[in-house]
BALOBA-1460 file (C-alpha; in Angstrom, 3 decimals):
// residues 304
<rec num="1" residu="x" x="21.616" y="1.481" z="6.425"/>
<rec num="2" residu="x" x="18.449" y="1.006" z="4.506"/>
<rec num="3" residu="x" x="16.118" y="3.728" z="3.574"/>
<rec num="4" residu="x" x="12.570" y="2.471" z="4.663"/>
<rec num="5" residu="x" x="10.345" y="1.334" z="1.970"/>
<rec num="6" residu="x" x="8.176" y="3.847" z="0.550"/>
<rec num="7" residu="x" x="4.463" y="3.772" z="-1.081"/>
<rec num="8" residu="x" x="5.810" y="5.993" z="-3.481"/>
<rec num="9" residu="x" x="8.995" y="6.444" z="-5.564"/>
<rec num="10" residu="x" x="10.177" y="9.014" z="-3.088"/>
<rec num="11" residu="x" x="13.771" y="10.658" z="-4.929"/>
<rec num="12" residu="x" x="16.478" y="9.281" z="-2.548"/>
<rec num="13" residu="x" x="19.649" y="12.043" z="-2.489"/>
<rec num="14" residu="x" x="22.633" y="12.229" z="-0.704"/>
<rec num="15" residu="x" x="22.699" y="13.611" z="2.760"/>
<rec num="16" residu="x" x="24.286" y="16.926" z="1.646"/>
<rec num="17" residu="x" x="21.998" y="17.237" z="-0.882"/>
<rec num="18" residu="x" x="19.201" y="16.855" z="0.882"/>
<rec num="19" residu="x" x="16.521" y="20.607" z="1.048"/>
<rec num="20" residu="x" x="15.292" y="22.367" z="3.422"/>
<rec num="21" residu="x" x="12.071" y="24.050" z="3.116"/>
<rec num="22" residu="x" x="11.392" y="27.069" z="5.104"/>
<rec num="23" residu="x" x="8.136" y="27.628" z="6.799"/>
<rec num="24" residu="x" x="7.799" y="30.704" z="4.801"/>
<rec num="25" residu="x" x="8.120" y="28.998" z="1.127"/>
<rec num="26" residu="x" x="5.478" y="29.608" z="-1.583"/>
<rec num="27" residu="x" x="3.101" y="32.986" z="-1.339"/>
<rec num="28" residu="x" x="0.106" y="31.517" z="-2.841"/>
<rec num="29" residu="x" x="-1.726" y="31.056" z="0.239"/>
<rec num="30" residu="x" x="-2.228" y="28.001" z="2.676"/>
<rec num="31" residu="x" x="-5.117" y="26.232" z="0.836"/>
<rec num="32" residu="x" x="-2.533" y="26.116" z="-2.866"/>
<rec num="33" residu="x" x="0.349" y="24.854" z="-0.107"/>
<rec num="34" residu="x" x="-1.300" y="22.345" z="1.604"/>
<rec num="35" residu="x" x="-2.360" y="21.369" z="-2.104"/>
<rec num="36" residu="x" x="0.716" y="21.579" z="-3.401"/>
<rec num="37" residu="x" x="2.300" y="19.299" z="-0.394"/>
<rec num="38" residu="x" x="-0.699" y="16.969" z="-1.196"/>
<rec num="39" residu="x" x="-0.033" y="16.765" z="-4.641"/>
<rec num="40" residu="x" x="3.487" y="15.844" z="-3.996"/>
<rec num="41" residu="x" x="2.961" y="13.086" z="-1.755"/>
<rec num="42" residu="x" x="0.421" y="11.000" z="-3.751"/>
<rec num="43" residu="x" x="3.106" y="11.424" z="-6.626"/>
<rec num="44" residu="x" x="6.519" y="10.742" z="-4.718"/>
<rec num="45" residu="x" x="7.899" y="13.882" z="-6.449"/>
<rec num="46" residu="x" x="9.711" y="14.931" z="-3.314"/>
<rec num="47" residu="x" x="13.286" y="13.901" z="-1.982"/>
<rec num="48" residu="x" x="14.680" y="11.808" z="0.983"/>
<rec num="49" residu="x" x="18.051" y="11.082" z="1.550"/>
<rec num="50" residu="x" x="19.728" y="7.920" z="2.801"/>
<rec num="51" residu="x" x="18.248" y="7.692" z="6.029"/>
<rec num="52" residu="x" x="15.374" y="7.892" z="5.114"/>
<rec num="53" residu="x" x="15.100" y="11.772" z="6.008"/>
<rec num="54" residu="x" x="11.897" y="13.526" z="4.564"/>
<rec num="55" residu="x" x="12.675" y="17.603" z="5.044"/>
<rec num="56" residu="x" x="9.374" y="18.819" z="3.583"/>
<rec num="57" residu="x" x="7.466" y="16.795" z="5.986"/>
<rec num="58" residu="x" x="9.251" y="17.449" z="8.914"/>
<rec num="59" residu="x" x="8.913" y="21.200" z="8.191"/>
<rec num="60" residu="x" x="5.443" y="21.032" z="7.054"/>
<rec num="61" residu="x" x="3.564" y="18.401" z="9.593"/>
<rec num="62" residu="x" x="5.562" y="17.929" z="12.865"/>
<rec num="63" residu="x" x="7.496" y="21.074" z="13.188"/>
<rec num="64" residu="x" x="4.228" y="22.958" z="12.648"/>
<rec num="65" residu="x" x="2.594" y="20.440" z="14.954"/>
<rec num="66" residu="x" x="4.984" y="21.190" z="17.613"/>
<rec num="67" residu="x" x="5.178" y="24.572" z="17.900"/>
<rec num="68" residu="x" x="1.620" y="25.590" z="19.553"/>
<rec num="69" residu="x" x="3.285" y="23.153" z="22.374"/>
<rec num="70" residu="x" x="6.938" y="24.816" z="22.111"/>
<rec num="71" residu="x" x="5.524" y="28.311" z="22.344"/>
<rec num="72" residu="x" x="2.602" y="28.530" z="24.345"/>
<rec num="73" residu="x" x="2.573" y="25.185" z="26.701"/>
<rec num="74" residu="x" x="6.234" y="24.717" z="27.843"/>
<rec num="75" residu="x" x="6.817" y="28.290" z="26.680"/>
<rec num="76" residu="x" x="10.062" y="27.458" z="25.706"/>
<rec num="77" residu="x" x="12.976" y="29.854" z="25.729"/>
<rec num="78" residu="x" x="16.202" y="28.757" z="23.712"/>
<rec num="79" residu="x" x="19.616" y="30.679" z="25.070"/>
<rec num="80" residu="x" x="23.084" y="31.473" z="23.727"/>
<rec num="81" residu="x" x="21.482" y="29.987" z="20.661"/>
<rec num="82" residu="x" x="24.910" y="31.556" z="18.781"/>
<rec num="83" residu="x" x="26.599" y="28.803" z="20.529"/>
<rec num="84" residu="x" x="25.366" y="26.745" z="17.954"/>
<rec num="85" residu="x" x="27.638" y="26.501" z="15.020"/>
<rec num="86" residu="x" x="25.566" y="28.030" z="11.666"/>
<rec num="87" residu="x" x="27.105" y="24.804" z="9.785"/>
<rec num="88" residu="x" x="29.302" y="21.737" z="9.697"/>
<rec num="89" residu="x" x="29.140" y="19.496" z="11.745"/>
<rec num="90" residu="x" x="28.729" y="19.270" z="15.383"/>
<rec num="91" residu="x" x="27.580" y="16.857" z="18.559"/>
<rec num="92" residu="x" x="24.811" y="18.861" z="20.830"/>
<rec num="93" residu="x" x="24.616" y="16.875" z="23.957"/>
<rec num="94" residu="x" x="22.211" y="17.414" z="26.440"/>
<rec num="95" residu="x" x="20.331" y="16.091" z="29.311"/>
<rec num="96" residu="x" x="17.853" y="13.844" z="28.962"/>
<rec num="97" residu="x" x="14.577" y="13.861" z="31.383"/>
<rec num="98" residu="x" x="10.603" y="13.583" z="31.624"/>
<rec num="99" residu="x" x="9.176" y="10.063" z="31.691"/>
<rec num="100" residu="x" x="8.346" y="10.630" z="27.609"/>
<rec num="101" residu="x" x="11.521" y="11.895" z="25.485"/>
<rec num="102" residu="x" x="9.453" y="15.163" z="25.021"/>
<rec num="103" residu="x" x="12.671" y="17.083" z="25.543"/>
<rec num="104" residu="x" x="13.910" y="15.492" z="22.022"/>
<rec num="105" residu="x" x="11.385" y="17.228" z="20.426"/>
<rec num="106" residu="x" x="11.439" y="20.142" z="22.118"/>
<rec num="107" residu="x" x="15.145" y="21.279" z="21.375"/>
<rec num="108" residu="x" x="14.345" y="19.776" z="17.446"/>
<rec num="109" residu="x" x="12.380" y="23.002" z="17.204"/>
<rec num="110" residu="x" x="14.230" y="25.148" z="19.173"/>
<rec num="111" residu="x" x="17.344" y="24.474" z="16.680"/>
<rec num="112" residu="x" x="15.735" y="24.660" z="13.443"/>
<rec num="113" residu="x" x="13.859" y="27.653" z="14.370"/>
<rec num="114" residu="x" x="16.251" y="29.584" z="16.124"/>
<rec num="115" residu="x" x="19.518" y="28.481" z="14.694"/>
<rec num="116" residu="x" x="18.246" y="27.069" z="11.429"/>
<rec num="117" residu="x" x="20.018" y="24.001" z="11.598"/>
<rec num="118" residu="x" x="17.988" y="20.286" z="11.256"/>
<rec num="119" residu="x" x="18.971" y="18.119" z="14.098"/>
<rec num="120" residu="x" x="19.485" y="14.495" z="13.401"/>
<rec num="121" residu="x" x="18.883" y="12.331" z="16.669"/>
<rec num="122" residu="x" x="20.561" y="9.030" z="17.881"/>
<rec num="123" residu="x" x="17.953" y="6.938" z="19.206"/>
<rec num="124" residu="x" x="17.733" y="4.072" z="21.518"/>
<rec num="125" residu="x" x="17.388" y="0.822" z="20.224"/>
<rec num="126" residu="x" x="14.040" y="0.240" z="21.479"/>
<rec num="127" residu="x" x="12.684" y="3.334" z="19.161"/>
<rec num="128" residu="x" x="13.841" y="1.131" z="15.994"/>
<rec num="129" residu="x" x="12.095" y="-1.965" z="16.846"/>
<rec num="130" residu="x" x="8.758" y="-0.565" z="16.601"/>
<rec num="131" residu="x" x="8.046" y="-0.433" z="13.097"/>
<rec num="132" residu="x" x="5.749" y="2.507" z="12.738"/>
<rec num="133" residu="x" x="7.429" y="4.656" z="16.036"/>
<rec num="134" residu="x" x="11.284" y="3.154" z="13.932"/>
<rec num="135" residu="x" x="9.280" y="4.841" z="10.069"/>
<rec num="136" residu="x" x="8.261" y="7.929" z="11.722"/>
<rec num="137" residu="x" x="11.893" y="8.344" z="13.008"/>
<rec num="138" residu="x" x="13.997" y="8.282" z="10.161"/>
<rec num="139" residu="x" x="11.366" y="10.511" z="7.872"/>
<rec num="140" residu="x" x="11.937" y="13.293" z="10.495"/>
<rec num="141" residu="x" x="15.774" y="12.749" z="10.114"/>
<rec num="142" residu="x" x="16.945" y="10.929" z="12.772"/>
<rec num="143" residu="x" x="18.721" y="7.131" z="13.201"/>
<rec num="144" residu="x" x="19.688" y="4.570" z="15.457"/>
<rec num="145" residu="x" x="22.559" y="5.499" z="18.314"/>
<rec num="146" residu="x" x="25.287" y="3.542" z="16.631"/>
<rec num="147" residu="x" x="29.138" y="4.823" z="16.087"/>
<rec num="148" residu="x" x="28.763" y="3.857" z="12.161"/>
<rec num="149" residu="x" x="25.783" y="6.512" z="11.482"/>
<rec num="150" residu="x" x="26.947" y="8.922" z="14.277"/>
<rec num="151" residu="x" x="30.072" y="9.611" z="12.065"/>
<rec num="152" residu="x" x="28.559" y="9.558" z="8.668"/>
<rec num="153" residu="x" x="26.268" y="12.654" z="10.082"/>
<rec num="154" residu="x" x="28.924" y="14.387" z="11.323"/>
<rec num="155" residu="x" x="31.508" y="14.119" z="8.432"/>
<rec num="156" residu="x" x="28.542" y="14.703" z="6.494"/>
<rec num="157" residu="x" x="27.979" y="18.270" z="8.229"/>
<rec num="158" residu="x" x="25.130" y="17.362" z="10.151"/>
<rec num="159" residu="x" x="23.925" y="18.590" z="13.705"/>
<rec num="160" residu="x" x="23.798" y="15.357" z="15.581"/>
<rec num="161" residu="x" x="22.042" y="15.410" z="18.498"/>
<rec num="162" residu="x" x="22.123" y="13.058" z="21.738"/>
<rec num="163" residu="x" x="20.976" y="12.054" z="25.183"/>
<rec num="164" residu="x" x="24.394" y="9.770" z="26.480"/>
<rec num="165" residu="x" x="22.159" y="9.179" z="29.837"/>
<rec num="166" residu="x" x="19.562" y="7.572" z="28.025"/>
<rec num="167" residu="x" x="16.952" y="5.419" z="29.703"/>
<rec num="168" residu="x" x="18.329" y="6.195" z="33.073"/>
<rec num="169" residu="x" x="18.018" y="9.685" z="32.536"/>
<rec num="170" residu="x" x="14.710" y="10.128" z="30.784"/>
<rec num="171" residu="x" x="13.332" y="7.242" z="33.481"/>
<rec num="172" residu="x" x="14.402" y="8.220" z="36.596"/>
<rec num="173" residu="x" x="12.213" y="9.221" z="39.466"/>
<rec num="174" residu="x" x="11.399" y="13.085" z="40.521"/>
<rec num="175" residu="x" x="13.128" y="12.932" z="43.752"/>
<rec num="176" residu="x" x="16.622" y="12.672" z="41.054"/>
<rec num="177" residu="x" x="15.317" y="15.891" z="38.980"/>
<rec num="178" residu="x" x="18.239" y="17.754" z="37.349"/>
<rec num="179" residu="x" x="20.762" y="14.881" z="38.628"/>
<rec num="180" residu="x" x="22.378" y="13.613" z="35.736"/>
<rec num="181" residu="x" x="23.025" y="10.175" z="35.243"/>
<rec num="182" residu="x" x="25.855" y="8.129" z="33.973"/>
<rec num="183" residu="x" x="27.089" y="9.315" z="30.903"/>
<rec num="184" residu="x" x="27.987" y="5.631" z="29.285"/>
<rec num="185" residu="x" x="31.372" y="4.857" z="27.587"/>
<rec num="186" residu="x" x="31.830" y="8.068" z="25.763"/>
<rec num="187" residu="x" x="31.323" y="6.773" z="22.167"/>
<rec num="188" residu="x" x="29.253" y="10.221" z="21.352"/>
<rec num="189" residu="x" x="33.115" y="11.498" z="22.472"/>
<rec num="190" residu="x" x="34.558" y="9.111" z="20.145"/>
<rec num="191" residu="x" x="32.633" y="9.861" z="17.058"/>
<rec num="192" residu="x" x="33.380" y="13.445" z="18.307"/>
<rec num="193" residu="x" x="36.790" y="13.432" z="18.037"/>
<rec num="194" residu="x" x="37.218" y="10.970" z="15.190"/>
<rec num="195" residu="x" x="35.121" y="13.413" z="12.723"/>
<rec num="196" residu="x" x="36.858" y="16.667" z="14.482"/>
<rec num="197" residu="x" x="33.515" y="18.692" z="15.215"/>
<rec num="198" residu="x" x="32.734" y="20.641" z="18.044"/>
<rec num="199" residu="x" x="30.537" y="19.366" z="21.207"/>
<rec num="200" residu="x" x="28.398" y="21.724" z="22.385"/>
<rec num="201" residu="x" x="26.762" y="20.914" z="25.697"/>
<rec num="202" residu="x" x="23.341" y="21.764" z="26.220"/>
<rec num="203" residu="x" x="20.841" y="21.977" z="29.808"/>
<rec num="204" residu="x" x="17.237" y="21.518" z="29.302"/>
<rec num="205" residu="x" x="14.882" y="22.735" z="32.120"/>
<rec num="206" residu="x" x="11.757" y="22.150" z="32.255"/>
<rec num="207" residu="x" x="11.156" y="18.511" z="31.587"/>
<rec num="208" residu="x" x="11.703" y="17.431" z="34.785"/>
<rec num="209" residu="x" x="8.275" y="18.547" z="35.876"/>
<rec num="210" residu="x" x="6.027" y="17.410" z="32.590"/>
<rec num="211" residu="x" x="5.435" y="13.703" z="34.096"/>
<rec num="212" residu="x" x="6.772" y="13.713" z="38.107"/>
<rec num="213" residu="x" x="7.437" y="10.152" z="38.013"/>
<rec num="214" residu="x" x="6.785" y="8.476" z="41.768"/>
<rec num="215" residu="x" x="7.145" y="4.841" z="41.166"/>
<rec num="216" residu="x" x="7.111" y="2.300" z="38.340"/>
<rec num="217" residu="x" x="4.560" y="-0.785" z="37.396"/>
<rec num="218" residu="x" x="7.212" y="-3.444" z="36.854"/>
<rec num="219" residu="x" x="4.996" y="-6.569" z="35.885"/>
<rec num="220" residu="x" x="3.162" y="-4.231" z="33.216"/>
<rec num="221" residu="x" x="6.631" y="-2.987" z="31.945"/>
<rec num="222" residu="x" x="7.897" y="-6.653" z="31.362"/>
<rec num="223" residu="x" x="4.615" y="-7.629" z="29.638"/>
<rec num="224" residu="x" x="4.655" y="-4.819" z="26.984"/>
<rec num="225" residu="x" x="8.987" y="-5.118" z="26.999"/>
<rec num="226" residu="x" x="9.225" y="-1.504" z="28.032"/>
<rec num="227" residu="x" x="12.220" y="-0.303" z="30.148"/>
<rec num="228" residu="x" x="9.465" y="1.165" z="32.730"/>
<rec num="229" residu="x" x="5.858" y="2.101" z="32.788"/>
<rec num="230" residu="x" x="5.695" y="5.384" z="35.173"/>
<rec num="231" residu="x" x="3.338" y="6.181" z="37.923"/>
<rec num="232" residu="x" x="2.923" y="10.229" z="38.337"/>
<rec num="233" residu="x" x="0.563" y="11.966" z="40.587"/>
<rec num="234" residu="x" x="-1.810" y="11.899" z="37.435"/>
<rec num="235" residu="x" x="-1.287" y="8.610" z="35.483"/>
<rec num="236" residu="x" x="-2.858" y="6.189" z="35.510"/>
<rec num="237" residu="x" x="-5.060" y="7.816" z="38.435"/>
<rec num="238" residu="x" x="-6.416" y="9.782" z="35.553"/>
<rec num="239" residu="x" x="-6.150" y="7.274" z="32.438"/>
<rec num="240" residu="x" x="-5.762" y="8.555" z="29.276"/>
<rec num="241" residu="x" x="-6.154" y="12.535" z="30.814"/>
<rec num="242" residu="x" x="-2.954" y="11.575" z="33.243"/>
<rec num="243" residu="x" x="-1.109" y="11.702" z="29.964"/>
<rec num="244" residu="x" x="-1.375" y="15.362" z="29.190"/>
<rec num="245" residu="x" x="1.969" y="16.740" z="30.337"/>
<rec num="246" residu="x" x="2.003" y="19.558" z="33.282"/>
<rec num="247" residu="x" x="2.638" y="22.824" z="31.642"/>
<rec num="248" residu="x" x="6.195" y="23.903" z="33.087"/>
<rec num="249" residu="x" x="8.153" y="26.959" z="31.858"/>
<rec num="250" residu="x" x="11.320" y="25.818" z="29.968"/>
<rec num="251" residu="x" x="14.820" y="27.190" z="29.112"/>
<rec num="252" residu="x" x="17.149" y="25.353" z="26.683"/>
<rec num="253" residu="x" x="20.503" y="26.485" z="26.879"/>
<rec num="254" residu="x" x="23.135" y="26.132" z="24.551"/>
<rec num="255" residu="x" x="26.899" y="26.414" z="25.793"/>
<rec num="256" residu="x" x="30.217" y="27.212" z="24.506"/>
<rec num="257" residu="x" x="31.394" y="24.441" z="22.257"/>
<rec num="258" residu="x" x="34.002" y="22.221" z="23.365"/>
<rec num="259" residu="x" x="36.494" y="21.917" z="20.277"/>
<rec num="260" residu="x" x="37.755" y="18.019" z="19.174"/>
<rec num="261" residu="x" x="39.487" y="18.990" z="16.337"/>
<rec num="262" residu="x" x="42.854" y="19.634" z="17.816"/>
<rec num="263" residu="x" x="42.966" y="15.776" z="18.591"/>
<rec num="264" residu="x" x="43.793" y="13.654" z="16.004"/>
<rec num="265" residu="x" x="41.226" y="11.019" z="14.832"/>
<rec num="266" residu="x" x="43.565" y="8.072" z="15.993"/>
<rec num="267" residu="x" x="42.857" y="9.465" z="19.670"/>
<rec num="268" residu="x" x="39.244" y="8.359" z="19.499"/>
<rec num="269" residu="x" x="40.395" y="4.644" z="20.494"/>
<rec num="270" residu="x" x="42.559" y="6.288" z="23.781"/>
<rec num="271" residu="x" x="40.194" y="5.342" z="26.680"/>
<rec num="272" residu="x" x="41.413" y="7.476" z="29.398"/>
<rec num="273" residu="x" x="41.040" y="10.748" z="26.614"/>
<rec num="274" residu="x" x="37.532" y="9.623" z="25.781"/>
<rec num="275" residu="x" x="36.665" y="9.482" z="29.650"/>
<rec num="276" residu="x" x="38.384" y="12.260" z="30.838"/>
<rec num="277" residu="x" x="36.358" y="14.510" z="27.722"/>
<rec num="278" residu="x" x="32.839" y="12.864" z="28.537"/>
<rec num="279" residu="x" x="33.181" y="13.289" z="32.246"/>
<rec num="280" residu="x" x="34.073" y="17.095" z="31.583"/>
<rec num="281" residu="x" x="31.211" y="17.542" z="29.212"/>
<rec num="282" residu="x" x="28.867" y="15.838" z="31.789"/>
<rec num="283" residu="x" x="30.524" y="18.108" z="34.538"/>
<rec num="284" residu="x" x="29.673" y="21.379" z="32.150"/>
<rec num="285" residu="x" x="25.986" y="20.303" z="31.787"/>
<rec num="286" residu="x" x="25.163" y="19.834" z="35.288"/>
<rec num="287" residu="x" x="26.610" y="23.126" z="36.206"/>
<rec num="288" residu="x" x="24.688" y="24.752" z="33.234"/>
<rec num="289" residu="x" x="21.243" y="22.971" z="34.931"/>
<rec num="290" residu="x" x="22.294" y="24.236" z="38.666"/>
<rec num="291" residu="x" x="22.480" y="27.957" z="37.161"/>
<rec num="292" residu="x" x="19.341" y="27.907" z="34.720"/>
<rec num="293" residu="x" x="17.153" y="26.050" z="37.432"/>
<rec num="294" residu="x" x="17.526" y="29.590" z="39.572"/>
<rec num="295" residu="x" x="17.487" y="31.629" z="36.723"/>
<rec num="296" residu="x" x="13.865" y="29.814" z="35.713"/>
<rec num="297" residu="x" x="12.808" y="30.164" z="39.174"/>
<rec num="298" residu="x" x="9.581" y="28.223" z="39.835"/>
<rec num="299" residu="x" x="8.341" y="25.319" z="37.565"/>
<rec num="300" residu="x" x="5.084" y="27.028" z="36.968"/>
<rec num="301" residu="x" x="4.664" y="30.482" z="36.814"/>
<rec num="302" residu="x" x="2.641" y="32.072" z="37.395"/>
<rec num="303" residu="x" x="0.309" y="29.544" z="38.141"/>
<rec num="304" residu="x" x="1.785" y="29.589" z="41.398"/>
């Protein structure tokens, strides 16, 4: 795959090779740092690797961007965060949910702040056809949900992350909440298995409430080529104000890894093995979203 083309002569390195820089990194003060980081972007003298992955300014812009959201709008709490492997490579799968892939984001902080590991995202097809939304992807590390970059992360020692219910997850009405959809074919099993890494399930609660979806506008969806365009209680009663999401307490959970690597890599192409393993880690997520919806309690506390 094809790094995106850059105004400047960005260094391109190898995935493994690729930094990380820490939130904490240079003592100087912000004003010198956000000089610095200036400095470095009008003269390309920072690193991307082959997908196009930009580490400084994921740390620097939209982690830091995030965060205020993470920790004092959803009020995010991230559990059995050890459950997370410290590195190599490994699948987190998790729920997907919300109207808006907020969630994505969401558990992107939650694992490079608590676990310290940079999650690489498979996105839909639909992300990488819309040339700025496709650029902005792969400079905050993450690529298109296709079995040949799936297993180049992962024997690469990346943590992949993905939503196998995609649009019929994140798109599916309130009355559904915290039902999970089908789980596809399995390939996110497959490239599982065929690397040897761990899967580690994963329950998100929380984004469920953020946009209640209540119906759709089909003939505005198939103008603008969207899979939906939602109707909530708020949008677009409220236009461009129905777009703030509600501010629901969250818990992202991470569960006990499910091990691959006792299969060998030839058993990625057995069908029934690749079925049988996806509808088990589907089955471990839903029960993991049963239990943390009681242990969250209500949606918004203590609002009400």
């Amino acid at each position: 795959m094809s790094v995106p083309h850059e105004a400047e002569d960005a260094t391109v390195v190898p995935i493994s090779a690729a930094p990380s820089y820490p939130r904490d990194a240079g003592d100087d003060g912000p004003l010198a740092g956000l000089l610095e980081f200036l400095r470095r972007r009008l003269t390309g003298d920072y690193e991307v690797d082959e997908f196009g992955y930009d580490a400084e300014l994921t740390d620097k812009v939209l982690l830091e961007l995030l965060r205020p959201i993470y920790h004092h709008w959803f009020r995010v709490e991230a559990l059995e965060v050890a459950n997370v492997p410290v590195e190599g490579g490994a699948l987190v799968v998790a729920n997907h949910a919300g109207t808006l892939p907020v969630d994505a984001l969401m558990m992107q902080v939650a694992l490079h702040d608590e676990a310290g590991r940079a999650l690489r995202l498979l996105g839909a097809d639909l992300v990488y056809q819309l040339p700025l939304l496709s650029h902005l992807s792969r400079k905050t590390g993450h690529t298109l949900a296709c079995r040949e970059d799936a297993d180049r992360l992962l024997r690469k020692g990346e943590l992949v992350g993905v939503f196998p219910e995609g649009f019929k997850g994140v798109g599916k009405p309130f009355s559904e909440r915290y039902k999970l959809q089908r789980f596809g074919r399995g390939g996110f099993v497959a490239s599982a298995i065929r690397a040897g890494v761990p899967i580690v399930p994963t329950a998100i609660v929380g984004s469920e409430e953020i946009y209640p979806k209540i119906g759709e506008m089909p003939f505005l969806s198939r103008l603008l080529g969207l899979p939906y365009v939602p109707i909530t209680p708020f949008f677009p009663l409220l236009g461009p104000l129905g777009l703030v999401p509600l501010p629901s307490k969250w818990l992202i959970e991470f569960g006990e890894p499910i091990r691959t690597d006792e299969y060998d890599p030839g058993a990625a192409d057995d069908p029934m093995l690749v079925f049988n393993l996806t509808d088990r880690v589907r089955e471990v997520i839903q029960q993991m979203l049963d239990q943390l919806r009681l242990r969250r309690g209500h949606a918004f506390p203590p609002f009400l």
